[in-house]
Each structure stands twice: as C-alpha cells, then as structure tokens.
N, C-alpha and C positions, 0 to 999 in steps of 0.2 A: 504493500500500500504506500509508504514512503516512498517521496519522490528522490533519487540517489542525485548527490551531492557530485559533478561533473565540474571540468575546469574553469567551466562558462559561467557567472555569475553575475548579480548584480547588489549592490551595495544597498540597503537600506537601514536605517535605526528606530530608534524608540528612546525610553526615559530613563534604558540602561546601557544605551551606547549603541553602535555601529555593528551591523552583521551582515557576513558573505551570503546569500540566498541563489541558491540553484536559477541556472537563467530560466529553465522550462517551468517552474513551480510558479503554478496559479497562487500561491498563498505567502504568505512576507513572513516579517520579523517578528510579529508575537506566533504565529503559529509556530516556526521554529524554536521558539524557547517554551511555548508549549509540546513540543514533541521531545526537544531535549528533558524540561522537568518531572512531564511525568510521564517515563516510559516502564508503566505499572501492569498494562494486562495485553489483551491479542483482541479486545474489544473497543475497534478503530470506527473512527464515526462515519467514514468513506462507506462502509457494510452495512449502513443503517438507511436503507432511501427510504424509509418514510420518513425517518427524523430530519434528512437531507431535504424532503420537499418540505417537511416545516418549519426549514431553515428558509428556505426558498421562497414560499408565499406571505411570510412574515415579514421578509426585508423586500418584497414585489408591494406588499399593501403598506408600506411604511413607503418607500418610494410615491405610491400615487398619493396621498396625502400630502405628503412631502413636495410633489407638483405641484397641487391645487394651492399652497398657500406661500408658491413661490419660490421655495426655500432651494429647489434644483432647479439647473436649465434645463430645458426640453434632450436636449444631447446629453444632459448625464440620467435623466429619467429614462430617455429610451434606451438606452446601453445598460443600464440598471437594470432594468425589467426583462429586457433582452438575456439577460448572463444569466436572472432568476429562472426565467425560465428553459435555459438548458440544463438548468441544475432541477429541474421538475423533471424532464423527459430524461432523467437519467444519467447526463453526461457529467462530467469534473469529478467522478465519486472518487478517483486517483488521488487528487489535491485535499481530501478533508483525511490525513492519517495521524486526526489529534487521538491518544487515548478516550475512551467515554468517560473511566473514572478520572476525575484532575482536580485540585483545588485551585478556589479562586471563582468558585459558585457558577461557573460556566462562560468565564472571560474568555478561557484559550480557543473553546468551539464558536463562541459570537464572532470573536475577532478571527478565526480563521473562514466563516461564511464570510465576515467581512471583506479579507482580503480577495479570498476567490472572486468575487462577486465585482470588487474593485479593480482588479489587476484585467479579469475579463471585458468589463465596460471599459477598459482602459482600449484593451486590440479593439472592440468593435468601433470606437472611438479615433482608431489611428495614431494612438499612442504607444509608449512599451511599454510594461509590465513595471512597475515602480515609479511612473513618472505620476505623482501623486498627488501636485496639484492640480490637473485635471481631473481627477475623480479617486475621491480620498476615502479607505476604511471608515475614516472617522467622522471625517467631516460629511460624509455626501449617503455613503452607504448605510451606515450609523446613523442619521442624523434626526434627531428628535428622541432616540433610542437610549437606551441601556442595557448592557447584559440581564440587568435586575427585570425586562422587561419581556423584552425579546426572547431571551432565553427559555423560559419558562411559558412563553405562547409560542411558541415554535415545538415543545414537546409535547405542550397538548394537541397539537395541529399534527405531531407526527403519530402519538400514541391514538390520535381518535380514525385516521385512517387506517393501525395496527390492528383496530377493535373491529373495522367494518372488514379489514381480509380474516379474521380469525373465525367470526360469525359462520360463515357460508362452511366452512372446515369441520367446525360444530355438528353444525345442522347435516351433513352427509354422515357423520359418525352416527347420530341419533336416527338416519333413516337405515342406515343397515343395522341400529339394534332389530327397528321395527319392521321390517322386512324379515329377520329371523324370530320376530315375535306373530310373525302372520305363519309362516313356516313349520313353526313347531306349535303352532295353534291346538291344534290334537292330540298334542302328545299328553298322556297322563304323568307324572311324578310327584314326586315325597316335597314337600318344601319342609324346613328346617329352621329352628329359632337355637341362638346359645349352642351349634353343631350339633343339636338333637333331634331325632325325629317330629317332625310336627302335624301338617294337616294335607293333604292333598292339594294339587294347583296343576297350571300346564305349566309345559315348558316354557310355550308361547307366552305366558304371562311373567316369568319371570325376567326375556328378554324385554318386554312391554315396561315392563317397570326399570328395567336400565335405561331405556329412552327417555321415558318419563320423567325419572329425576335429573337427567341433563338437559331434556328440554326447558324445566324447569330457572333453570339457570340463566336461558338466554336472556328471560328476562331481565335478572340481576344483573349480567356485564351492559348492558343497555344503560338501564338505570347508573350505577358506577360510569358510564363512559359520558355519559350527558353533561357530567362535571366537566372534561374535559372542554366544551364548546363555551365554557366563562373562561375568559383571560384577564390580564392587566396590562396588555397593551395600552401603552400611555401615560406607565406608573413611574416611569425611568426611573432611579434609581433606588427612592424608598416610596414610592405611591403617589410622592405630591406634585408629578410631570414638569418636575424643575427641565429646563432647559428643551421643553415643548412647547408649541406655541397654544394659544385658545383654539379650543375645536380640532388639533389633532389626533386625538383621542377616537373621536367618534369618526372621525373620515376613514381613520386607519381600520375600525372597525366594518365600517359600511364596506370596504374595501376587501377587508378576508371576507366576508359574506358574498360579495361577489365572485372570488374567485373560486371558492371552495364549494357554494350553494346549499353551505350547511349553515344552522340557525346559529351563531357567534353572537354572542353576549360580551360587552363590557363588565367587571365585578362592579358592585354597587361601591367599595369601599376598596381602592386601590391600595391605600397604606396595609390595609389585615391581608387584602391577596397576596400582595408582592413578597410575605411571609408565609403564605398557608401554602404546604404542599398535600392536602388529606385528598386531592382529585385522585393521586398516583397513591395515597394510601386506601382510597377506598377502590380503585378498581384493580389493584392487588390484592385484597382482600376478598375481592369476588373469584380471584381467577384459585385463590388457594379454597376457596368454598368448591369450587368448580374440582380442586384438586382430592378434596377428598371424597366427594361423589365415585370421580372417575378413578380412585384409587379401590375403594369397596366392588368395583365394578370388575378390577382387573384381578382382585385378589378373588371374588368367584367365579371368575372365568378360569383362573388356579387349581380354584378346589373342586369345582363341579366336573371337570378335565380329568381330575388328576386318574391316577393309572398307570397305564391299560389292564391292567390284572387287577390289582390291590388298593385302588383309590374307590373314589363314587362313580366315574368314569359315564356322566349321566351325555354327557356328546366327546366330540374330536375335535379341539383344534388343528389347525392348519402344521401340518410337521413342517418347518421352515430350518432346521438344521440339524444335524447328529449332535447328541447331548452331552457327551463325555468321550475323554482322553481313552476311557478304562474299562467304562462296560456297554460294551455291545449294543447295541437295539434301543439305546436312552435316547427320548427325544424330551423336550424341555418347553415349556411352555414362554418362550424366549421374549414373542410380542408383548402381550401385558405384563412381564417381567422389566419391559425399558420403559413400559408406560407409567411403572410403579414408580420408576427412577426417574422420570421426569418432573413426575408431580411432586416428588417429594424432593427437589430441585425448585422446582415454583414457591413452593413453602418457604423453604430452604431463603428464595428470593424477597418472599413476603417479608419475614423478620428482617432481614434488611434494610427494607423500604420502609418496615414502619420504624424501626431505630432511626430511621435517618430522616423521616417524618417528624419524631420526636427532638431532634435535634437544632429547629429553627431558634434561632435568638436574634433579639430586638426588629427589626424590621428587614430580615434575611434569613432565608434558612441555606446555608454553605455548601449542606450536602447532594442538592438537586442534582449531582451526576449522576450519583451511584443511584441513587431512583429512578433513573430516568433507562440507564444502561438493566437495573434490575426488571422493570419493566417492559421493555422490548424485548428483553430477554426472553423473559417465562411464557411473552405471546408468539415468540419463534417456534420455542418449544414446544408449547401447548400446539401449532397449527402442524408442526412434524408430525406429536406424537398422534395427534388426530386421525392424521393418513395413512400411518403406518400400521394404527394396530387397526381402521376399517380394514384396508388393501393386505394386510397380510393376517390377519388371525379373523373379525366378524365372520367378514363378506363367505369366508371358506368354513364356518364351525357346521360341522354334520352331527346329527342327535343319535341317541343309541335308543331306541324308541320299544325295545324288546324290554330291554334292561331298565329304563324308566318304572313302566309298567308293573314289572317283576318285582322291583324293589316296593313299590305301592302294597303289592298283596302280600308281601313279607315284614311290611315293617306292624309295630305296635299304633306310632302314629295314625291309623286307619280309623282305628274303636272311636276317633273322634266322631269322625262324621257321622258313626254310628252311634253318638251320644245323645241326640234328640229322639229318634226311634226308638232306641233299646233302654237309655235313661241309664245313669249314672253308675249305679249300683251295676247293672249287667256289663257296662261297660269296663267299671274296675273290675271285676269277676275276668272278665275275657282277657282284660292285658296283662292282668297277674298272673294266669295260668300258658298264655303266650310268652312272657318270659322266664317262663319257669321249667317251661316244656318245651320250646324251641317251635312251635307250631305257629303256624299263621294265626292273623283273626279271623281273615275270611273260613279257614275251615272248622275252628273251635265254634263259633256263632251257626256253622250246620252242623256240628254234634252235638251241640245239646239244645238243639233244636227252636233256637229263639226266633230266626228267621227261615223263611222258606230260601232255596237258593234265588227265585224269584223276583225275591223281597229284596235280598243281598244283595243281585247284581242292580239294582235300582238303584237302592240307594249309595251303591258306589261306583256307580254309572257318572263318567265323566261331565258330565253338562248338569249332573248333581251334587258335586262337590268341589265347584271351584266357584260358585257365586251363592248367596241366601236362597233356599228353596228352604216352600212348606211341603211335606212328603204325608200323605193318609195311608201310615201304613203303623200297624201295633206289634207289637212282639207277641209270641205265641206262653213265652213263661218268664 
C-alpha cells in the first residue's frame, strides 16, 4: 500500500520542519509523519473504500458550501470535486496507506484525504503536486473544516454504506435457513431443552426459528445504523464552528443529502456531538447481539451434526475437508467452527469500541480510530462469515429423516405429548418404567393397554404434536 520512496522527490514542510516526499505520492508531509508515527497494525485506510468514499463526499459537500459562500474559486471547486470524486469511483486507494489505528483523534487520515485531494486538484489544475498555493490541504481542501469534524462525519458516511452492503449478506443467510426450514418441513424429531430430551417438533421448525431470530435482528442494525445519518458537520473543532462562516453548516449538510440521497441530519447540539461516539457504540452493540444469535446457531448446527456413529447425527453437513493429521475418515464441522471464531472476534471488537467509547474527555473523544477501524472490521467479517457458512455448510445440510423419526419413538421425551390424553399420573407410570426397562413409550402405553394403537399413532401423529391441538380421545385405564 505505501507508496516507495524513489530518487525523484519533492520538498514540502509543516510546523516540524522540511521533508523529502516521493515525486508520484498523491499525499505530502503530515501523511508521511503519519505513516512514519504510527506504523502499528496491517489495517491501512487505502483497504477501506467505504470509509475512502466518506472521506470523499465529506470534503465534495464541504467544497460546495465552501463555493456558494465564496470562500473557493470556481477552478479550485471544480478540481476539488473532481479528485472527490475519483476517490468515490475507486481510484487513489494506493495514496491513503495511513494506519486506521493512530493518535491524534484522526488528524493523520483528514490530513492525508486532505493532501490526496489537494495534490490531485493540483494536476487537474495544471499545477504539480506541492505547489500549494494554488490549492492548499489546509486552506482550500480543509477549509471551514476540522479533523474534530470531518473526521467523525466521514465514518459515519463510510460505516452507514458498511451497514446497507452487510444487510443484503444477512438476508440470503436467513433465506437459506428458510429454505431448509421449508425442506425438512416433515420431518419429525426430539427437540431438546438443558441437552435433554424434550417435546417433539420438525426439523423444518427448528431451521425456521434460526431465521427467525436473525431476521429479527435486521431490524436492530437498522435502528443502530440510523445514528449514523446525524453528524456534526460544522462543529470544527469543539462544536462552536469557530473559523466557519454563518450558514455553513447547513449548506454542507443540504449538500451530503444531495449526494448520498440518504436523510442526513445536523446534531441538534454540536458541542455534546463532537464528543459523543455511542452511534459506533451502539451499532457495535447490535452487531455482537447479532453475534450471539449466530453463535447459538452455529454451535447447533455442531451438535445436531455431530457423528456419524456416536453423536445425534439428526442431518449432514457439507464435508468440506478431511478432519485430522491421525485418524482416518474425521471430517469436522469446519464452516460454523470459523463462524464461531468470527463472532467471537466481533465481540472481541465490541469491548473495544465500547472502552474507547468510554474514553471521551472534555469536548473530544481521542480514540475514534480504533472505533472506527473496530467497526468496519466486524462488518467485513460478519459479511464473509455470512457467505461462507450459507455457500459452504446451509445451502448443502441433508436430514437423516429415518433417524429423526426413530429417535422420537425411543426417547422418554414423547409421554409428553401424551400428557393431556393419558394425564399425569399414567404418564409418570410410562417414563419411569421406560427408563427402567429400556423400552419405548410408544410400546409400554400398548401393553398395558391405555391407548389403542389407533389412538397412539394420532396423537403422535406429526401435524399433532408440533402446534396446540385439542384431541377427543380418553384413555382406556
């Protein structure tokens, strides 16, 4: 991602003195001592294009603002707007190879969009790359801005496009539960509470209700992600738009809402915004709600699997690799084994975000990198691990439909359903002497002749023991 340092340079400074910069490097002098200070992780903000495009449409709607009340010439606005939006369709991701995590509350990334952004309206301009009084980081690119500002409405602009690619991710994961919950619709099995025998259900319901509860969810990352469309665009540097003019505030807002088409809000109170980061702590919050859902999910897709001999083995995952170094024939439930490890990576991400949420003081919170890097993060992952375990473990699970069944007429868990017909008393009689004798219920309940078999297979007749039915049927003793 660093652009290499070659014989050809150009000279520029700052308010620590004079540095050599790569002649090709779209980005100057603070980026450089941004890349030198903190070269802390392998998470380069070049790899991040949505955070790149809300680097993008933040300093494009600060420029047209910035037109309307004068403040640029028409040739630094259109060269401006012009570099913005190459840096939308994809291009410069080369020149942004600041770290995500960096102190300094997000100075090194403003000012390296800055430079990009500068150095580019510079060529389309007919200038080179440094000549900076034609169109300056600070002056032109910058201008009415603040990191305090900018920064902070450029990650919610990148994390709210994060949230609209993760959606669609979701929602195909949730239709291949339900697709295998239409599938195993007929199948009969045991369901289970506390790893014990329980009541009877289908299969199909079981996959039904893993949809269910992620569908569930959409709503919540919605709601969490809504935060994201208030900013404080116009707070500069503590809330009170020092060194903004009157009404650029609201132009700059009218302005992301044109380009984005999404409902963008000013905060009501720019001093408490320009400190409050709980948008990234509350929609971190959702995504590790989201994680323990999908973590229960993977860990019964574990246990209902397991096997082939000596587990519950009630379907087949998808055999995607040989299992072991050592013995023969092991295959390994491998997909929701990394889906386990991702969520608990999101979490892992969450404590983070909210430590660093908790971390705001006086009118800044310092740590909005690693929040910001935590978050893209866990919605990378989460949109992988989506794909990976539909396309390699749902879309391919096949039922054992024999053995469902079989386990039904063997387990004690049955006498339930049998407990409104036969009533209490017969029904403890029948489990106690099934677990004592090793006999079914179904056939104890025809030897001592409480139900006819008629009676039995009725009321443990599948479309009779997976929803409330009233049964007119008496027991014979």
């Amino acid at each position: 991602m660093e652009t290499e340092l070659t014989s050809k340079t150009r000279t520029e400074s700052d308010l620590l003195g004079a540095r050599e910069i790569p002649e090709e490097a779209l980005y100057g002098v603070q980026t450089l001592r941004g890349i030198e200070n903190f070269p802390i992780s392998k998470f380069h903000l070049g790899e991040y294009s949505m955070f790149l495009k809300g680097l993008a449409i933040t300093k494009m709607a600060a420029a047209h603002a910035n037109r309307e009340l004068k403040l640029l010439t028409d040739e630094q606005y259109k060269a401006i707007t012009q570099a913005c939006q190459e840096i939308l369709d994809g291009k410069h991701a080369e020149h942004f190879p600041i770290d995500m995590i960096q102190g300094g509350a997000g100075t090194s990334t403003n000012m390296n969009a800055n430079e990009v952004i500068a150095n580019r309206a510079l060529e389309l301009m007919g200038h080179h790359r440094g000549e900076y009084q034609y169109c300056s980081p600070n002056d032109h690119v910058n201008c009415s801005q603040s990191t305090n500002d900018a920064y902070p409405t450029a990650i919610h602009v990148g994390l709210y496009f994060k949230h609209l690619e993760l959606i669609p991710h979701l929602e195909k994961l949730i239709a291949s539960f339900r697709n295998k919950g239409h599938e195993f619709a007929h199948i009969i099995k045991m369901g289970r509470t506390q790893l014990e025998d329980a009541v009877p259900m289908t299969l199909g319901q079981t996959f039904n209700g893993f949809a269910s509860i992620l569908e569930d969810e959409i709503k919540h990352l919605n709601e969490a992600a809504e935060d994201f469309l208030t900013v404080n665009m116009g707070a500069t540097a503590i809330g009170t738009g020092i060194c903004a003019e009157p009404g650029y505030a609201e132009k700059c807002i009218a302005s992301m809402r044109k380009i984005t088409g999404w409902d963008i809000k000013l905060a009501d109170d720019l001093v408490g915004a320009t400190s409050d980061t709980s948008c990234m702590v509350g929609y971190s919050s959702a995504m590790k709600r989201l994680c323990v859902k999908i973590n229960k999910i993977c860990n019964d897709l574990r246990l209902l699997a397991s096997g082939p001999r000596c587990g519950l083995g009630e379907f087949n995952l998808p055999a995607m690799q040989p299992g072991s170094s050592i013995m023969p024939g092991k295959v390994n439930p491998v997909i929701p084994e990394v889906m386990n490890q991702i969520a608990y990576k999101v979490m892992g991400n969450d404590v983070c975000v909210t430590m660093a949420g908790d971390a705001a003081q006086m009118e800044l919170n310092a740590m909005e990198p690693v929040m910001a890097q935590c978050c893209f993060e866990s919605i990378d992952l989460l949109i992988n691990g989506f794909d990976t375990l539909r396309m390699r473990c749902v879309d391919g699970i096949t039922a054992n439909a024999d053995h469902c069944i079989e386990e039904v007429h063997h387990s004690i868990g049955v006498v339930t359903a049998l407990n409104p017909v036969i009533g209490y008393k017969n029904s403890t009689k029948i489990a106690k002497e099934a677990l004592e004798t090793g006999k079914s219920v179904y056939q104890l309940v025809l030897d001592h002749g409480i139900l006819t078999k008629e009676e039995l297979d009725t009321v443990l007749s599948p479309e009779n023991m997976i929803h409330p039915v009233k049964l007119d049927i008496k027991p014979r003793r």
